[in-house]
C-alpha positions in Angstrom: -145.6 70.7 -42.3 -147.6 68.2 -44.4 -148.1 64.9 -42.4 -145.8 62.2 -43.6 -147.4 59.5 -46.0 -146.4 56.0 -45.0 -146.2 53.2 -47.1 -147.9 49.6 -45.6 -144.7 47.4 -45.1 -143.0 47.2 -41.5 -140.6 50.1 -41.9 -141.7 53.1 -43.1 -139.2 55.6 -44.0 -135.3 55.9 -42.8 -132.7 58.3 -42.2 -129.2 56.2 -42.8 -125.6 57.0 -41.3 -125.9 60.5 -40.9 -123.6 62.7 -38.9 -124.0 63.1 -35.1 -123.4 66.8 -35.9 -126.4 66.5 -37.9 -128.8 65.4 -34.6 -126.3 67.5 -32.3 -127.3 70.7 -33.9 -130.5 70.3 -36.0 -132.2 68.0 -33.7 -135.3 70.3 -34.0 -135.7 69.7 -37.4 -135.3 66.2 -37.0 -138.0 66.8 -34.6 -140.7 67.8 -36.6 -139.5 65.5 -39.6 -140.7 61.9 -37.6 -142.8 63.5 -35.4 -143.4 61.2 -32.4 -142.4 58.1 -34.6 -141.5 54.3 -33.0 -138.9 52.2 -34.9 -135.0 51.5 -34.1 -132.1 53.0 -34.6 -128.0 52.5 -35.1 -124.8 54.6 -33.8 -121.8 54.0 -35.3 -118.5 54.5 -34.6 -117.8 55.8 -38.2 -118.8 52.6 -40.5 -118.7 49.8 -37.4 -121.9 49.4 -35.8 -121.6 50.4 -32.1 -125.2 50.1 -30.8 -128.8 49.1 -31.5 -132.0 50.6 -29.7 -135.4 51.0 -29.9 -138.0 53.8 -28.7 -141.0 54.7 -28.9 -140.3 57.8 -29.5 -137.0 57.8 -31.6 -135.7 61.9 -31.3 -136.0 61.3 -27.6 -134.1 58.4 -27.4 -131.3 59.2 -29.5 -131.0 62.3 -27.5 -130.3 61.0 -24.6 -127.2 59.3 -26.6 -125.8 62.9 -26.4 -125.0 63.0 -22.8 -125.1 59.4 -21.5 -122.4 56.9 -21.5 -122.4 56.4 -25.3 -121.6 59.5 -26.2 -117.9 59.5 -26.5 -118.3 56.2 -29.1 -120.6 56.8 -31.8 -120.2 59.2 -34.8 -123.0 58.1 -37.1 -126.6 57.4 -36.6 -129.6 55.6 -38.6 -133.1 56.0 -38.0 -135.5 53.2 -39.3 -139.6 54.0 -38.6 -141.5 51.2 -38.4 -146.0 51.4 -39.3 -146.5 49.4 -36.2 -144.5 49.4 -32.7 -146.1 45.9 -31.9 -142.8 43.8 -33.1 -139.6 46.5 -32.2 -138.8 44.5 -29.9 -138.0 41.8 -31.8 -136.3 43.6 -34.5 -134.2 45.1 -32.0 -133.1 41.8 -30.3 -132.8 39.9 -33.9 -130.4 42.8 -35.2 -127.9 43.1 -31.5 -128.3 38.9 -32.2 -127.0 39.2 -35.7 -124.6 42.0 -35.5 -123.6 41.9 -31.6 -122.7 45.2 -31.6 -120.1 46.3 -28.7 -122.0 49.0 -27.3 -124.6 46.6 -25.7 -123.9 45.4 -23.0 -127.1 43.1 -22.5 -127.4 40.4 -25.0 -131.2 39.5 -25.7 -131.8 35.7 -25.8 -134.7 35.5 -28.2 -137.4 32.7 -28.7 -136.5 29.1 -27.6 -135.0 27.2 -30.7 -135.3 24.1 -28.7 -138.0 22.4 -30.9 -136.7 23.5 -34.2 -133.4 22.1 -33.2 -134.7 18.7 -32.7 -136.5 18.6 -35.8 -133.5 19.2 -37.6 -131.7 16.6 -35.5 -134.1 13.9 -36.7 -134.1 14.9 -40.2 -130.7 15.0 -40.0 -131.0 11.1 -38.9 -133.4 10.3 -41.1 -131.0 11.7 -43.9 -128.1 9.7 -42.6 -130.1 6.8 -42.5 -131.0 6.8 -46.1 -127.6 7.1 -47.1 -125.9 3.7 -45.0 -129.1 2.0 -46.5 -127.9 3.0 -50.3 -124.2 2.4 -49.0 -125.1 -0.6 -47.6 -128.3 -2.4 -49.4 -127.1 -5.5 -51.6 -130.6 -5.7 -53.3 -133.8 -4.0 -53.3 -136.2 -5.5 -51.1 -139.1 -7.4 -52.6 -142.8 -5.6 -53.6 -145.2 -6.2 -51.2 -148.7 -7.3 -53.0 -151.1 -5.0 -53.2 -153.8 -6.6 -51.0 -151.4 -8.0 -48.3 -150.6 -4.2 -47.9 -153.7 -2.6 -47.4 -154.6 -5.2 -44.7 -151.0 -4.4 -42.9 -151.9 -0.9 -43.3 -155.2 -1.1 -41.4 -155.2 -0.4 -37.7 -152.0 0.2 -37.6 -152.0 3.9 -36.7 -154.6 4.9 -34.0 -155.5 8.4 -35.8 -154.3 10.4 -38.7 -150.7 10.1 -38.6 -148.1 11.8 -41.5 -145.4 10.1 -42.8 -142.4 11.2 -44.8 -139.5 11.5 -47.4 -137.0 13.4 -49.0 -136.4 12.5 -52.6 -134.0 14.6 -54.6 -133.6 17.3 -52.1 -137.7 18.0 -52.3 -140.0 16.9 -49.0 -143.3 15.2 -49.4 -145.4 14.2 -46.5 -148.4 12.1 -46.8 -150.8 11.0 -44.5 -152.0 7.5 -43.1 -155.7 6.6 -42.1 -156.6 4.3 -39.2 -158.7 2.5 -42.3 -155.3 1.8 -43.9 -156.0 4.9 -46.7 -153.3 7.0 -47.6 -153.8 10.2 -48.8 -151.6 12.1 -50.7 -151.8 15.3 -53.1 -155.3 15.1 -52.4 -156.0 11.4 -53.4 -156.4 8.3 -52.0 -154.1 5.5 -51.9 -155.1 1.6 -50.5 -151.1 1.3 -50.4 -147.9 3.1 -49.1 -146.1 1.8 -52.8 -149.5 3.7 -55.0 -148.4 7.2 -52.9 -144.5 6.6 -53.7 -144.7 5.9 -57.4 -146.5 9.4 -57.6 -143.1 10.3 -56.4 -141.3 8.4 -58.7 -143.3 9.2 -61.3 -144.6 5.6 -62.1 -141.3 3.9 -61.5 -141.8 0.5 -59.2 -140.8 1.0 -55.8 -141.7 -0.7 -52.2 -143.5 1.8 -50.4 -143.0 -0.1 -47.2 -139.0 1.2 -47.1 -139.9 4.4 -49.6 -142.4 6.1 -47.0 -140.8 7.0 -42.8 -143.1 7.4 -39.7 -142.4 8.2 -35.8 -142.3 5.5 -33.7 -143.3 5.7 -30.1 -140.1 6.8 -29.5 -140.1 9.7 -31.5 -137.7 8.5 -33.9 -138.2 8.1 -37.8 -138.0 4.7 -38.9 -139.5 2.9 -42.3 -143.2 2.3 -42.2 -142.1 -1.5 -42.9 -140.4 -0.9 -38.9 -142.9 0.4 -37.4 -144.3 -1.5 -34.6 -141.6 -3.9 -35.0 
């Protein structure tokens, strides 16, 4: 038989919900269809997903489902190959994550979300304090002049440090020099109001209470609070 031609994404070619009968009594075929292909698989109790593996050698593995402890549950299987056997693994733990099916007993715990979890948490504050500052605000705060903000600026962060907003559901991050720079879309600005009205699109606005940075305590707070 003619070897199979494979295209370049992750999986390759599939064989979905077929009978066990099929694998039960044409196994050989199946066989010399994948070869000695690595991907992951599905049984099914008719249309319910029942279990998720992965192998190395997929008519091997699914075999084995023929006279172990599954045998008696599934009616249906799925055969996914995959180019490269390098991220299985993963697939197979993001799918039993997903779906939980029943027949695994052993729930995979994937990556630690830790660190994304936090960064949500302090955009989440960040967020929230934006909205008690419109809810709240009697008055927009005065402009800061020009050349009183480029000298406040100045020394003020130790090395390159980004700071942040979210304007009308979009993120922008800029960057703040030890000189007092700030650069932003790949120009340079001498104050924190010159990099927010290229948000604005011209419109006056205090950069000082536009623009957020970390503090020492990891927290975002205005530029105009930072230090304070």
């Amino acid at each position: 038989m003619p070897k199979q031609k494979f295209s370049k994404g992750l999986v390759t070619q599939s064989l979905e919900h077929l009978s066990k009968d099929i694998f039960s009594k044409y196994s050989p075929l199946i066989t010399q269809l994948i070869e000695k292909s690595s991907g992951v698989y599905a049984l099914y109790d008719e249309n319910e997903l029942y279990y998720v593996g992965r192998a190395t050698q997929l008519r091997t593995r699914v075999k084995q489902h023929l006279r172990d402890r599954h045998d008696a549950s599934w009616t249906h299987f799925s055969l996914f190959l995959v180019s490269k056997d390098d991220h299985i693994g993963e697939i197979e733990s993001l799918l039993i994550r997903i779906a939980n099916p029943k027949g695994n007993s052993i729930k995979p715990k994937g990556r630690d979300s830790r660190k994304l979890h936090k960064q949500l948490e302090s955009l989440i504050k960040l967020k929230h304090s934006e909205e008690l500052r419109k809810l709240f605000s009697r008055k927009p705060l005065a402009l800061k002049k020009k050349s009183s903000e480029t000298k406040e600026l100045k020394g003020m962060v130790e090395r390159r440090t980004r700071i942040y907003r979210t304007y009308k559901g979009k993120e922008y991050v800029a960057v703040l020099n030890p000189s007092g720079k700030i650069s932003f879309k790949n120009k340079i600005y001498n104050s924190p109001s010159g990099a927010a009205k290229v948000v604005l699109k011209g419109r006056a606005v205090n950069g000082w209470s536009f623009w957020y940075i970390r503090n020492k305590a990891n927290e975002w707070v205005r530029l105009s609070d930072y230090n304070s």
